[in-house]
KOLVEX-795242 format. One record per residue (C-alpha): residue in three letters; x negated, z, y. Coordinates in steps of 0.001 Angstrom, whole numbers, padded with zeros to 6 digits, always signed. Example, Ala and Ser with C-alpha at 12.3 -4.5 7.8 and 13.67 -1.06 7.14 Angstrom:
<atoms>
Ala-012300+007800-004500/Ser-013670+007140-001060/
</atoms>
This chain:
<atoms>
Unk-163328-084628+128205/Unk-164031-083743+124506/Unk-162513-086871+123697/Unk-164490-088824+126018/Unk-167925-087497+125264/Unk-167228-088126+120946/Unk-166021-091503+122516/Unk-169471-092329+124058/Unk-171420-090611+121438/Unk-169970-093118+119037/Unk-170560-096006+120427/Unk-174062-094725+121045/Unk-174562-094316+117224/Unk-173821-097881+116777/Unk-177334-098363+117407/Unk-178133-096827+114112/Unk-175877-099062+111868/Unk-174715-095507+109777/Unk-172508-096367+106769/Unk-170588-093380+107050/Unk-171014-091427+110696/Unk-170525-088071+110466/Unk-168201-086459+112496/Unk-169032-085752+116303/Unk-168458-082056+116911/Unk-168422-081292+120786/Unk-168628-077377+121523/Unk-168915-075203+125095/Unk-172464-073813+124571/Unk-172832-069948+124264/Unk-174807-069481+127583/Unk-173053-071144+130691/Unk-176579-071741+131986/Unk-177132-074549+129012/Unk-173886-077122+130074/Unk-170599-077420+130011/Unk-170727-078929+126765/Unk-172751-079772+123685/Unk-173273-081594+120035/Unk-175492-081199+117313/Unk-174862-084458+115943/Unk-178666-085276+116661/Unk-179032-082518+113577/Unk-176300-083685+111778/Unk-178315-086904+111334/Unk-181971-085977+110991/Unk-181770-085961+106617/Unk-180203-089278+106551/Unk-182265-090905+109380/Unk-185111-089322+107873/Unk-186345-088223+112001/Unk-187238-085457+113807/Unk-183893-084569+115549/Unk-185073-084023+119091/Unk-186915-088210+118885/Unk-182927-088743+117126/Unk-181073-087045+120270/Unk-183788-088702+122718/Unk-182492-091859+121253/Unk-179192-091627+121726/Unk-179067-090108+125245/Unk-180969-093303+126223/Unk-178195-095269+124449/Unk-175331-093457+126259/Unk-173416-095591+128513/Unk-171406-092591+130957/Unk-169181-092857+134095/Unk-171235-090578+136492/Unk-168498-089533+138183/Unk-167476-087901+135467/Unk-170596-086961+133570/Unk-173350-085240+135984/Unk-176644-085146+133642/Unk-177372-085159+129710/Unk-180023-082971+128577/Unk-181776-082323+125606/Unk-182778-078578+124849/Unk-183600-076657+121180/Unk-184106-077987+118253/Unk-182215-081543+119415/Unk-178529-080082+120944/Unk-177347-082949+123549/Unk-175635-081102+126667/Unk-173311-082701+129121/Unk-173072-081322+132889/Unk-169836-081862+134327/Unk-169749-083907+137332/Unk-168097-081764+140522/Unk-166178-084981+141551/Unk-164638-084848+137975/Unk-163575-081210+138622/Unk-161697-081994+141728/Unk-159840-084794+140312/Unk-159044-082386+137341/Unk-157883-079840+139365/Unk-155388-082388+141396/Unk-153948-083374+138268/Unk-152835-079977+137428/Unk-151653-079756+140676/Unk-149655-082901+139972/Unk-148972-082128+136462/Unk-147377-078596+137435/Unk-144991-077507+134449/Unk-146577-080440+131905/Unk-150222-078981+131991/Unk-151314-078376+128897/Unk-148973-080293+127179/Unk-149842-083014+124650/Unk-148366-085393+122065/Unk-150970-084854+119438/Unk-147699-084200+116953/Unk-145001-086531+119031/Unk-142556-088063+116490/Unk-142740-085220+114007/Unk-139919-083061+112983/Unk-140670-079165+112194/Unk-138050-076886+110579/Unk-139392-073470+111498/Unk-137930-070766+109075/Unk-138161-067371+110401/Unk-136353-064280+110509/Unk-134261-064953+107656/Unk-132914-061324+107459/Unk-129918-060535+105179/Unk-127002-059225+107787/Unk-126928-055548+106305/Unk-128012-053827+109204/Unk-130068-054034+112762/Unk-132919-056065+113256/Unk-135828-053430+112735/Unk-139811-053312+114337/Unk-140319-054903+110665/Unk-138650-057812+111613/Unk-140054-057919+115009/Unk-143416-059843+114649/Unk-142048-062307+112046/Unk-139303-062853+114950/Unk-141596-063495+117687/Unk-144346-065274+115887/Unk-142464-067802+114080/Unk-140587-068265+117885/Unk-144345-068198+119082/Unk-145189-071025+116740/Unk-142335-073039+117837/Unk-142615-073086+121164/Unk-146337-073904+120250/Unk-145277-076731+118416/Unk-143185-078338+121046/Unk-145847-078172+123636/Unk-147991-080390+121085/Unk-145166-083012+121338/Unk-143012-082240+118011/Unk-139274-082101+117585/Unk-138964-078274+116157/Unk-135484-077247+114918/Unk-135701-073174+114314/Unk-134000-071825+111011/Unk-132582-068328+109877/Unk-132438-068225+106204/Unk-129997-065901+104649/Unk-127494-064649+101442/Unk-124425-063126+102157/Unk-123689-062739+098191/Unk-125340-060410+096300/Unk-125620-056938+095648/Unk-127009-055666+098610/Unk-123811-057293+100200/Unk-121423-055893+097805/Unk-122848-052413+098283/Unk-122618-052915+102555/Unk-118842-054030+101758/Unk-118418-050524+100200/Unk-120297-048542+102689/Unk-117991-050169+105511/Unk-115019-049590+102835/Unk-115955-045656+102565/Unk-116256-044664+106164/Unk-113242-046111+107412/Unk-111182-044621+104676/Unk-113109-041281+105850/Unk-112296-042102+109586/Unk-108476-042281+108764/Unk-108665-038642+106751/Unk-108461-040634+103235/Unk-110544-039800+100247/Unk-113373-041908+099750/Unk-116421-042101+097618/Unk-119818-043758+099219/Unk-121080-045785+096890/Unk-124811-044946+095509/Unk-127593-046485+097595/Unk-125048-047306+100104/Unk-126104-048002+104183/Unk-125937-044857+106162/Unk-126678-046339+109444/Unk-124220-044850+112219/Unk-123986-048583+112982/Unk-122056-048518+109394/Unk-119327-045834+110740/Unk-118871-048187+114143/Unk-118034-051194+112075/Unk-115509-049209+110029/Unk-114108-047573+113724/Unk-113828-051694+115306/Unk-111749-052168+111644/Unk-109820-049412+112309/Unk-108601-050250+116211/Unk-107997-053671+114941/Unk-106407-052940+111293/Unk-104742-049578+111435/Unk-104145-048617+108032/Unk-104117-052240+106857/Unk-107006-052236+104769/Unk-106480-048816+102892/Unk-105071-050513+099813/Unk-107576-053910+100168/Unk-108125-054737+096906/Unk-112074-055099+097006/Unk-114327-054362+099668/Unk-114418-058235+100906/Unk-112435-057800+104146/Unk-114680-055052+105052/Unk-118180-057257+103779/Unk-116598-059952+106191/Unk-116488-057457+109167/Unk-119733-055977+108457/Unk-121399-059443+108211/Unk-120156-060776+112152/Unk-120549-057432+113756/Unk-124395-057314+112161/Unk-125102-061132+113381/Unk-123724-060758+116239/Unk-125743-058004+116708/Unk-128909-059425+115488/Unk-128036-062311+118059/Unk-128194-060180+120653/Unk-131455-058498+119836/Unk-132975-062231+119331/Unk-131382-063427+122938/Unk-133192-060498+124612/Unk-136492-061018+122912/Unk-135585-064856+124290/Unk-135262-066532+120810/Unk-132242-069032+119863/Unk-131843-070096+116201/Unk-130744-073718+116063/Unk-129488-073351+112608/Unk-128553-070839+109908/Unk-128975-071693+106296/Unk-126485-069506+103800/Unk-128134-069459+100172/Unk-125276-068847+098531/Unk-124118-072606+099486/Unk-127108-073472+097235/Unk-124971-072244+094236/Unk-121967-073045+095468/Unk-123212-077006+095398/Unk-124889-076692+092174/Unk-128587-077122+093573/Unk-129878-073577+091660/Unk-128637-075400+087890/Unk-130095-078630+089425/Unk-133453-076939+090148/Unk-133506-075501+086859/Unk-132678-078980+084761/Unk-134841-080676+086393/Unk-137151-077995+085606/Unk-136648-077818+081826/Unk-136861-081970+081578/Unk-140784-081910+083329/Unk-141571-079214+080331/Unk-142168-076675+083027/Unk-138825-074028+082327/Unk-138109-072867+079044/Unk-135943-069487+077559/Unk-137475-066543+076111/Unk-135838-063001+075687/Unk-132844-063966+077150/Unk-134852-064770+080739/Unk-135388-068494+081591/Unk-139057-068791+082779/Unk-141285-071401+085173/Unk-144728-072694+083069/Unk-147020-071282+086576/Unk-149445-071543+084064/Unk-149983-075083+084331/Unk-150720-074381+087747/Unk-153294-071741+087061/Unk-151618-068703+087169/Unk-152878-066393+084174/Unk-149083-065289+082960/Unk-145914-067935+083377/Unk-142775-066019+085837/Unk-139225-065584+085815/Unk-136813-067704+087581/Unk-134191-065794+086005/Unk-133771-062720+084463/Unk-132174-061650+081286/Unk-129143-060129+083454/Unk-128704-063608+084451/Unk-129662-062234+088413/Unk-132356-065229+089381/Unk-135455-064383+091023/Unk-135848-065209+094968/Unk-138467-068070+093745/Unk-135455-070325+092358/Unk-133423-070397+095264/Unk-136437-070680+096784/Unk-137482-073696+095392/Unk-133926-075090+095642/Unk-133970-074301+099089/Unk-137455-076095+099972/Unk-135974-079245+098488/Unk-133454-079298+100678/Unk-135269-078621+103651/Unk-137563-081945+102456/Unk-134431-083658+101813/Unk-133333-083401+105402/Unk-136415-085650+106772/Unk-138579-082950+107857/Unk-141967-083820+108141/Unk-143266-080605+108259/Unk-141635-076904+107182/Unk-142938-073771+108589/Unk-142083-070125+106887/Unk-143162-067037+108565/Unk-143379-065032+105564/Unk-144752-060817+105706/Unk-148405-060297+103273/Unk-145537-058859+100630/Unk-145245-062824+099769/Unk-148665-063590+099599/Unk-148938-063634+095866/Unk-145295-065357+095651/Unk-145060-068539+097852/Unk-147282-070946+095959/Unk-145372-070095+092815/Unk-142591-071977+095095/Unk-145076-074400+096352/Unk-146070-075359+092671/Unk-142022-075602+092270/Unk-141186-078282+095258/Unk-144522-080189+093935/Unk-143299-080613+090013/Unk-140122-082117+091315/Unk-141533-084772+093176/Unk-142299-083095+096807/Unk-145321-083079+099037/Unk-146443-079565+098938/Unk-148604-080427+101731/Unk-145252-080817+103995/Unk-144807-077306+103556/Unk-146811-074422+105648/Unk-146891-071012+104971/Unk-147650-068529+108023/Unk-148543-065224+106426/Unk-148662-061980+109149/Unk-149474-058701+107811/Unk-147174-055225+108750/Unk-146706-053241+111849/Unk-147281-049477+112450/Unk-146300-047666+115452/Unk-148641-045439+116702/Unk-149254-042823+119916/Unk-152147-041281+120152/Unk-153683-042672+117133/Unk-151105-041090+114768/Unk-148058-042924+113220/Unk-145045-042695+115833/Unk-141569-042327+115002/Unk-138514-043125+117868/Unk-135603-041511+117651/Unk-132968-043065+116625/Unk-129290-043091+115365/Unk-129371-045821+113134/Unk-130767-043915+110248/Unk-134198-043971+109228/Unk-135792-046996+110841/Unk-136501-047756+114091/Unk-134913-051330+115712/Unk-136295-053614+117620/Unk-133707-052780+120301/Unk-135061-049217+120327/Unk-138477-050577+120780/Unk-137450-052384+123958/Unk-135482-049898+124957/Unk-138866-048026+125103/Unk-141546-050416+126193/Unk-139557-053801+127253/Unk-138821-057019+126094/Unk-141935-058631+127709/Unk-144351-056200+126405/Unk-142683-055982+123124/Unk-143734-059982+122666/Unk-147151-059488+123905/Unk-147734-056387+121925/Unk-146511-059000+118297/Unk-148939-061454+119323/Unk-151710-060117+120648/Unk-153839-059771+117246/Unk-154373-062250+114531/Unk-151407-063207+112118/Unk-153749-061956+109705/Unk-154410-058441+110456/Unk-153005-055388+110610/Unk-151555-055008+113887/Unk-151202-051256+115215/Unk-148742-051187+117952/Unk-149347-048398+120471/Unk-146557-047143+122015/Unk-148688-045123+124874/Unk-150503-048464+125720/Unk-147045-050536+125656/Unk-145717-047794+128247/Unk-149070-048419+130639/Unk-147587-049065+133627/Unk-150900-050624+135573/Unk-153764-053189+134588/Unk-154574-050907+131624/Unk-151691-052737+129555/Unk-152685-056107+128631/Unk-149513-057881+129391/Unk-149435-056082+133091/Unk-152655-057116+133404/Unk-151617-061030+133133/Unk-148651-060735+135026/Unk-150414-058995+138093/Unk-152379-061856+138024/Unk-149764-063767+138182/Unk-147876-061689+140935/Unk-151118-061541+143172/Unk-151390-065162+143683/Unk-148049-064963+144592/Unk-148579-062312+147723/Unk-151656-064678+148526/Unk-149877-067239+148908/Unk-147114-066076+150734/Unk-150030-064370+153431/Unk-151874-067563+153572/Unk-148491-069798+154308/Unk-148144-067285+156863/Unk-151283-067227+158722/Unk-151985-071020+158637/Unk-150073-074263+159326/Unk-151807-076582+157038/Unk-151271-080256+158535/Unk-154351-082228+156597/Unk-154549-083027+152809/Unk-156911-080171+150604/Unk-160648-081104+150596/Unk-161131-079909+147356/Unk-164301-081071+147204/Unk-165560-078149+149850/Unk-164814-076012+146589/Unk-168463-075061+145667/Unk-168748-071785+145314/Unk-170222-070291+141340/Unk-166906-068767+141012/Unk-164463-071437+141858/Unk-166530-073990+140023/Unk-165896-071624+137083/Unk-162280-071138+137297/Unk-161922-074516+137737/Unk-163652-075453+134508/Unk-161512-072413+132684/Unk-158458-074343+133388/Unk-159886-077006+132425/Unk-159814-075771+128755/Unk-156098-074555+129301/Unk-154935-077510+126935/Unk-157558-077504+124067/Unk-156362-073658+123708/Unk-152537-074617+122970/Unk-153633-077751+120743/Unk-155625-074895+118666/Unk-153225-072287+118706/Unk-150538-074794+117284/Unk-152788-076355+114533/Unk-153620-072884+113412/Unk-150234-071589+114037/Unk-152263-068666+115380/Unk-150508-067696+118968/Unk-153281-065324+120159/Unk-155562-067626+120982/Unk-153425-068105+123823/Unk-153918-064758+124626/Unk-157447-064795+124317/Unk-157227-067690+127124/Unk-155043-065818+129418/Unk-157224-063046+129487/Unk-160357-065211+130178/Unk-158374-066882+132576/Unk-156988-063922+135000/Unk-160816-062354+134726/Unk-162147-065663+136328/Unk-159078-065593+139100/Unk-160612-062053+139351/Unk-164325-062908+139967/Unk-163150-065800+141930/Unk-160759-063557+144147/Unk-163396-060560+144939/Unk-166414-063795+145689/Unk-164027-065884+147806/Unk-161936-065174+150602/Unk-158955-066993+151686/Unk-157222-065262+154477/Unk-159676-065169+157542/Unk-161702-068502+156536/Unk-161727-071521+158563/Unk-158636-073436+157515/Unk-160273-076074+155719/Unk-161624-073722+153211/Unk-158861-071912+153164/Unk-156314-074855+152098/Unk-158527-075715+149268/Unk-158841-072154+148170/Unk-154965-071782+148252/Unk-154749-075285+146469/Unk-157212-073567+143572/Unk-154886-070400+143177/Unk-152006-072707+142851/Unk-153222-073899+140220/Unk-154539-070784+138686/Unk-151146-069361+139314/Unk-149009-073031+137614/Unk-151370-072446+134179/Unk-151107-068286+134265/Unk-147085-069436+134177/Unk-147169-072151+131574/Unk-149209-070096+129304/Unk-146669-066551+129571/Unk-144006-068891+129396/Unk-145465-070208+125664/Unk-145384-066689+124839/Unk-142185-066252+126213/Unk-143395-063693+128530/Unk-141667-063917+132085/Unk-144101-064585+134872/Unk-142961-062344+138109/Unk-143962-063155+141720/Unk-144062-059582+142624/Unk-144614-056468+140879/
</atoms>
């Protein structure tokens, strides 16, 4: 409808021969009692026209050329707003095409023909996925799933270096307690990984090696073990959070094709890399920053920004038209350094997005909450659902702004009633469901819904908060900000609510009733599309 209103708007602005129209906002006015919708373009126009805006607005609702069945009256109020009433018949035939639409409503193709590489997770394999992974997981998943209801072809990517130190030193911790679990001496190496998930890798070596490994030259057989029990671990934990990485990306294969001494080369020849104290350095002060950075240090260890860079080329390089990382706020001062990389060698920066979420505390009662746990000091995101459930465990990552801090509140999560807001969705949900198996019940429909008898405040407003069901997943996915979603849901189930206390179904003459159950259909088809965006299940009883 948004469409349609700029549509006629525009061609009713013709009259004015602009050089350069501005653009036609349409917004849902703040009081119900003022439209369904309205623009301010008449203001928008008054210092160019050189008019009063309400004699500019007056003007162009007498040039406005609208399909009545769609568009009921046009009104003029304030200072010169223009407000649209929404015709009922338009509302019914709205309403049937959700019906007909079922699964597809609220889908669009606004970003059809565009490939996204989604980069997420991207946790090194030295241990369990923990609750600090547990947003990026489910956001960048989130943003995906987003994504692909707007029509793009999203490929999701888990970014990660088995080389290193950190690897080396997991190697050695595996090496250590399986030399202890045989009765051998063994020193654990300093800083190593004291997780008891460390001792059950070294037992699995054990039943399948024996003694085999107790004169291994170098802790690589036991790095190797370490690194498919942990993924296939992390797997796991991403299956039953319902997330499925189409591709993993190892950075070491960036060395081991020469793309790190390639990034730097290319680097030094655009002026932009040069040595100093043994470290080679990136100019970021061509780019604005006040000091220039290390790409790699004067141990010859690089930095995570050249790999980085290195690593953003190749995603370009693969015909991507758009890359997504889900990074934590600890990268916030980090990722355009990268950004200002990809750009000097001859990339689009603007093909690159960067979806910053701040941390996660666990809290009951208002006061930082610690799980027990035997995987050392850290609590997985395993335990978590182990506490509060998969489902809620989503909803509770997405439920705030990206942005913000989010607090997650164990003693909420547990809620078992409408008090928790996920529960409070999928009773919705779960309601309709009993409805409509009482109503199927008690009446053999035989005639077609009258959905026009639907004229009731309430189911006039549920119907027009479906209606908006779309417009909230095109905005979530353009600002790759899944709570809006929420936000809808929530809006959503109260209007079921209101319409469900105002409106019977059972008991009414069956007319009324089949349209009624036809309008909690629906209610019930875009309560399921939206959990299942979330990738929240949507139960039929509770």
């Amino acid at each position: 409808m948004k469409e349609y209103l700029a549509q006629i708007i525009s061609e009713s602005l013709e009259q004015f021969e602009l050089e350069e129209p501005p653009e036609i906002r349409i917004e849902e006015p703040n009081q119900p009692d003022h439209g369904d919708a309205s623009s301010n373009i008449a203001m928008m126009l008054a210092k160019p026209l050189r008019n009063n805006p309400r004699a500019i607005a007056q003007q162009l609702v007498d040039g406005l050329k609208y399909d009545e069945e769609k568009i009921s009256a046009v009104e003029i109020a304030g200072p010169g707003f223009i407000n649209f009433r929404f015709a009922e018949e338009y509302l019914f035939d709205e309403l049937s095409e959700i019906l007909k639409k079922g699964e597809a409503f609220g889908k669009s193709e606004a970003n059809k023909g565009r490939r996204v590489l989604v980069e997420f997770v991207s946790a090194n394999p030295t241990g369990p996925l923990t609750v600090g992974h547990g947003r990026n997981a489910v956001l960048g998943d989130t943003v995906s799933r987003l994504l692909e209801w707007t029509g793009a072809e999203v490929e999701r990517e888990y970014y990660f270096n088995d080389a290193g130190r950190q690897m080396r030193v997991l190697g050695e911790s595996v090496r250590a307690r399986y030399l202890e679990l045989l009765g051998k001496e063994s020193d654990f190496p300093e800083g190593g990984y004291e997780g008891e998930y460390i001792r059950d890798i070294a037992q699995a070596l054990v039943d399948e090696k024996g003694e085999e490994l107790v004169e291994a030259e170098d802790e690589k057989p036991f790095k190797k073990k370490a690194e498919e029990e942990i993924f296939a671990d992390i797997s796991g934990t991403l299956k039953r959070m319902k997330i499925k990485m189409d591709s993993f990306f190892n950075e070491h294969s960036l060395y081991e094709e020469g793309k790190i001494e390639e990034t730097i080369e290319k680097l030094r020849e655009l002026g932009l890399a040069y040595d100093k104290d043994g470290a080679v350095w990136f100019k970021t002060t061509e780019f604005g920053k006040d000091k220039d950075t290390v790409l790699v240090k004067s141990t010859g260890e690089p930095t995570y920004r050249l790999p980085d860079i290195a690593y953003h080329a190749n995603k370009l390089d693969r015909g991507f038209d758009l890359c997504i990382d889900v990074f934590g706020a600890d990268h916030i001062a980090t990722y355009p350094d990268v950004l200002s990389g990809i750009k000097s060698l001859g990339y689009d920066p603007d093909k690159v997005d960067v979806v910053v979420y701040q941390f996660v505390t666990l809290v009951k009662d208002g006061k930082p909450f610690k799980m027990s746990t035997r995987k050392a000091n850290f609590v997985t995101l395993d335990d978590l659902m182990d506490e509060v459930g998969a489902d809620v465990t989503r909803f509770f990552f997405l439920m705030r702004s990206p942005n913000t801090h989010l607090e997650f509140d164990i003693a909420q999560a547990k809620e078992a009633g409408e008090k928790n807001p996920v529960f409070y969705l999928q009773y919705a949900h779960a309601r309709i469901s009993s409805i409509l198996r009482k109503v199927e019940e008690e009446y053999d429909f035989s005639e077609p819904a009258q959905l026009s008898l639907l004229s009731h405040s309430s189911e006039i407003k549920l119907i027009k908060t479906m209606l908006k069901f779309p417009e909230s997943i095109a905005n979530a996915a353009r600002l790759r900000e899944p709570h809006h979603v929420i936000t809808y849901l929530n809006e959503l189930a109260s209007a079921f609510t209101s319409f469900y206390h105002d409106c019977r179904i059972l008991g009414e003459e069956e007319k009324l009733a089949r349209a009624r159950m036809e309008l909690a259909k629906a209610t019930q088809q875009v309560l399921r599309n939206g959990l299942d965006i979330l990738g929240i299940s949507a139960p039929k009883q509770m």
